[in-house]
C-alpha positions in Angstrom: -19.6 -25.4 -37.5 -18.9 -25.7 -33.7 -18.1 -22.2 -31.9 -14.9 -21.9 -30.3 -14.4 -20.2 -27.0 -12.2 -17.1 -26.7 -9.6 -18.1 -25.3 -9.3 -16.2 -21.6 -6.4 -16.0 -18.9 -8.4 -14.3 -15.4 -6.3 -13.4 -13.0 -8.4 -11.8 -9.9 -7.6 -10.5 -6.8 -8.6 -10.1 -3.5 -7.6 -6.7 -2.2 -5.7 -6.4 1.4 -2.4 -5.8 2.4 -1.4 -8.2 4.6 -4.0 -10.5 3.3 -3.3 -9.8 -0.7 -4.5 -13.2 -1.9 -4.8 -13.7 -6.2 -6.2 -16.5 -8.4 -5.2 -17.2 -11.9 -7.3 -19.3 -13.6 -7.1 -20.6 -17.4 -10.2 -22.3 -18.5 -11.0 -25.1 -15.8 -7.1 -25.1 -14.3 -6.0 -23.0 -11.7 -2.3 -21.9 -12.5 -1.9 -19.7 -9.6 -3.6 -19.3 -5.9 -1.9 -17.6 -3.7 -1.9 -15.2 -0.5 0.5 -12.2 0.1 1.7 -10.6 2.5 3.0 -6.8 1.1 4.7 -6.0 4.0 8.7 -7.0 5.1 8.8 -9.9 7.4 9.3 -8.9 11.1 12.0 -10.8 12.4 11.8 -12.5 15.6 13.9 -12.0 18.6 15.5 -16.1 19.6 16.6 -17.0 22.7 20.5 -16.8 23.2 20.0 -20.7 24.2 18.1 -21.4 21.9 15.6 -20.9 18.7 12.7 -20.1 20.5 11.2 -16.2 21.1 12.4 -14.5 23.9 10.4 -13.7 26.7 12.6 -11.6 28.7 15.7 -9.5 29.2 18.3 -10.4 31.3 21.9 -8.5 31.5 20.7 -7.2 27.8 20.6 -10.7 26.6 17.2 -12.5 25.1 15.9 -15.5 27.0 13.4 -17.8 26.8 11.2 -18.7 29.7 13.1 -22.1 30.3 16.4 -20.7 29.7 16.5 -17.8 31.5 19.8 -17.8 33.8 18.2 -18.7 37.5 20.6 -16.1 38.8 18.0 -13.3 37.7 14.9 -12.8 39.8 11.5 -12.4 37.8 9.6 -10.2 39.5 6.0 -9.0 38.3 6.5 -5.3 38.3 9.2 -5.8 36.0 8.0 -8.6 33.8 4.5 -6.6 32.5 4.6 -4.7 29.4 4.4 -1.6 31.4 7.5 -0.2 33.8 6.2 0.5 36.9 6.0 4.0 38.5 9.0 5.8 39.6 8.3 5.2 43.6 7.7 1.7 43.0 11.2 1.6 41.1 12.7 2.4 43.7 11.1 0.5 46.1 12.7 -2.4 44.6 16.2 -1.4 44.1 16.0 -0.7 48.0 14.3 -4.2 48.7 16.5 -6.5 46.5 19.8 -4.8 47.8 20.8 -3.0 44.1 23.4 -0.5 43.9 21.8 2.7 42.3 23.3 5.4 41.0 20.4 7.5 41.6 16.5 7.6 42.3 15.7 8.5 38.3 13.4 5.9 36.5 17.2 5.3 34.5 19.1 4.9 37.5 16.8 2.6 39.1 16.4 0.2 35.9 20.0 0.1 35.6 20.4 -0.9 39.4 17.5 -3.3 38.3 19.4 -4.8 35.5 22.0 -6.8 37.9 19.7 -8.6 38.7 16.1 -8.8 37.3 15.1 -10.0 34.6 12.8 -7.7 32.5 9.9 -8.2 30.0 11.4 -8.2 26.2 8.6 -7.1 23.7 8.9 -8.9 20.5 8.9 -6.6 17.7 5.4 -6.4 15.4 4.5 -5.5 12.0 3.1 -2.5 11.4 -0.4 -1.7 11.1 -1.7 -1.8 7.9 -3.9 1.1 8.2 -0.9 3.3 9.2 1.4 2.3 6.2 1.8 5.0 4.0 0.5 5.0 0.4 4.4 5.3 -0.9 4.9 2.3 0.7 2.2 0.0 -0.4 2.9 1.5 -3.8 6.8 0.5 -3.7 5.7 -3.1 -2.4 2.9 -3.7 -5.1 6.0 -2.4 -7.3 7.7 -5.2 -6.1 5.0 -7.6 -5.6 4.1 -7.6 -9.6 7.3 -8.1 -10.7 8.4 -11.1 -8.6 4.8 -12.5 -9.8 4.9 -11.0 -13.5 6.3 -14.6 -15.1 2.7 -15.7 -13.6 0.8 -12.6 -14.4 1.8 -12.0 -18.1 -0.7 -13.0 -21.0 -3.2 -12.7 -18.6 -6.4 -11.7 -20.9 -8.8 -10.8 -17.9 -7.6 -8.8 -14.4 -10.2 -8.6 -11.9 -10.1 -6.3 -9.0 -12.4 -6.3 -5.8 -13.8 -3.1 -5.7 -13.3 -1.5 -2.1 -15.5 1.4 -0.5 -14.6 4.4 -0.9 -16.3 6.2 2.0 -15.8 2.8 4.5 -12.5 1.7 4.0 -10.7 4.7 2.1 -7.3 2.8 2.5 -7.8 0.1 1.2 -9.6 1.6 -1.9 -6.5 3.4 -1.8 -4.9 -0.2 -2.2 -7.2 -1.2 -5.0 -6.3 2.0 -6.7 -2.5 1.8 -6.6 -2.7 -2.0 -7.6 -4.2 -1.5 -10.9 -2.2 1.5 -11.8 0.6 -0.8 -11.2 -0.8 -3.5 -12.9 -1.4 -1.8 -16.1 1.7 0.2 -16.0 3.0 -3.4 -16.1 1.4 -4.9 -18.6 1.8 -2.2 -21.4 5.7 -2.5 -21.0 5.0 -5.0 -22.1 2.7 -4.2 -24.9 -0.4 -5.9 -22.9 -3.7 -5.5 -22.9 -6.3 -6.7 -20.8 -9.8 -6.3 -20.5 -9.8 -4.9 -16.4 -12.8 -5.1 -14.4 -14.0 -4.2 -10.4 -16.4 -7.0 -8.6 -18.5 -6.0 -6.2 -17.9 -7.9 -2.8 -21.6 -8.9 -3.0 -21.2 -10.5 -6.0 -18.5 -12.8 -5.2 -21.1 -15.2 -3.5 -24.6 -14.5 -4.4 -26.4 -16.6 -2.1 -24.9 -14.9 1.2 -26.9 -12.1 2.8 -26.0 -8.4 1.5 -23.6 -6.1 3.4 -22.0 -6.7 6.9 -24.2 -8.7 7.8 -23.6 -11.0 5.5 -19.8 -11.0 5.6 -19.0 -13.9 7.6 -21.3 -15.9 5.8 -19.6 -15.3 2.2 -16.4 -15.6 3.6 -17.4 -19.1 4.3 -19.7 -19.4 1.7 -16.6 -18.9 -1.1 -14.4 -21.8 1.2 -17.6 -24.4 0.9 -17.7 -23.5 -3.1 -13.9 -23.6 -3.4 -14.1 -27.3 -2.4 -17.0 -28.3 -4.2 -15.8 -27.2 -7.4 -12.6 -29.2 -6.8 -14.4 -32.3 -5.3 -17.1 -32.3 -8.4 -14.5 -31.9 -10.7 -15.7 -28.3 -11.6 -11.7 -27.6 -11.8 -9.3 -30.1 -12.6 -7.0 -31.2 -9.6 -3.7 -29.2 -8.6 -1.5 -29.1 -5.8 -2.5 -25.7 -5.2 -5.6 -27.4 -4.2 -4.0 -29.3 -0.9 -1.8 -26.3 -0.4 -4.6 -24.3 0.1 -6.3 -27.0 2.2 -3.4 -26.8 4.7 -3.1 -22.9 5.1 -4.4 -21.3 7.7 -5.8 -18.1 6.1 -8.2 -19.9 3.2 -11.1 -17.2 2.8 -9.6 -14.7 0.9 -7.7 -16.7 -1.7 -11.3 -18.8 -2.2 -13.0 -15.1 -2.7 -10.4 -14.7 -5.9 -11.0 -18.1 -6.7 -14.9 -17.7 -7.4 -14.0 -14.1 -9.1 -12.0 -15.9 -11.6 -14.6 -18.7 -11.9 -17.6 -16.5 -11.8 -16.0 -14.2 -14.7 -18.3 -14.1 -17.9 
């Protein structure tokens, strides 16, 4: 009598915060591969002429480089990401002809403002070592339940264990991501079997430790393809999509997890 394979649902994970990338895999099809982002999009300033970032400031309004009204002069002390010093501020009301109220660092960018254009500093995500925990925990919230009609009757979770004394953050992460994960699955009266991978293990053949980072970063992209291209894993579109993104390493790490899982 032929034996028949437990039936198993992996679904493993490559831990970051920015770079939060998952695989789910079910036998040889891959039902999900993605990469997250746990943090609120930053939106961009546009031009006021058009959809393009803004370079600069001019009368308070955003402008691009090309459409920036000629009437402004763009001067380099005022186009830097640093204001220059107080004397030099003045300096420059005095030589362009502005009318200043006064010879404060205020008075001087307002006299400025008539007509200079100044450097506009687009805004930027924040770091993700500086997030706090509550945070990541109320986006992993978040994260599971938009993906939970994915995630549910998964049989298998895998988790890339982090270092605790190296990277206490992101352990941190990992931490907080099965909690949530677990919490998740027995509301809904699920359980998997849950499980840490070493980073080392994820590709075997790449050198151990920091040294061999880069190497199993692209170590997991080369094995991603071949199993793919040799029919390993039967074709998806998740397959091109992952051909055409720009950030492939960490969603092939959670790829060979899943494969790799015994």
């Amino acid at each position: 009598m032929a034996m028949v394979t437990p039936y198993k649902k992996v679904l493993a994970f490559d831990i970051g915060i920015k770079n939060l990338a998952f695989c789910l895999l079910e036998r040889e099809t891959v039902l999900g591969l993605e990469n997250c982002n746990l943090l609120e999009p930053v939106e961009p300033i546009i031009c006021k002429q058009c959809k393009l970032k803004a370079s600069y400031k001019a009368n308070q309004e955003p402008y691009c480089k090309r459409h920036l009204p000629k009437t402004y002069l763009v001067l380099p002390e005022l186009t830097g990401k640093k204001l220059p010093s107080n004397k030099v501020l003045n300096e420059l009301v005095k030589t362009h002809g502005c009318v200043s109220t006064g010879k404060t660092n205020g008075a001087c960018i307002e006299a400025l403002t008539t007509k200079c254009a100044f450097h506009l500093e687009q805004p930027k995500q924040a770091n993700a070592s500086k997030v706090s925990l509550e945070h990541i925990h109320d986006c992993l919230r978040q994260f599971v339940k938009e993906k939970w009609l994915s995630f549910t009757g998964a049989t298998h979770v895998l988790l890339e264990n982090q270092p605790a004394f190296k990277n206490p953050h992101m352990k941190s992460v990992q931490v907080l991501l099965f909690a949530t994960l677990r919490e998740q699955f027995l509301m809904y009266q699920q359980h998997p079997e849950y499980h840490l991978v070493h980073a080392k293990k994820k590709v075997l053949i790449a050198e151990k430790g920091d040294a061999g980072y880069a190497e199993r970063k692209h170590k997991s992209e080369e094995r991603l393809i071949q199993l793919f291209e040799q029919g390993t894993l039967h074709p998806t579109p998740l397959y091109d999509r992952w051909k055409s993104s720009t950030k492939k390493s960490d969603m092939a790490d959670a790829l060979c997890m899943a494969v790799d899982h015994k």
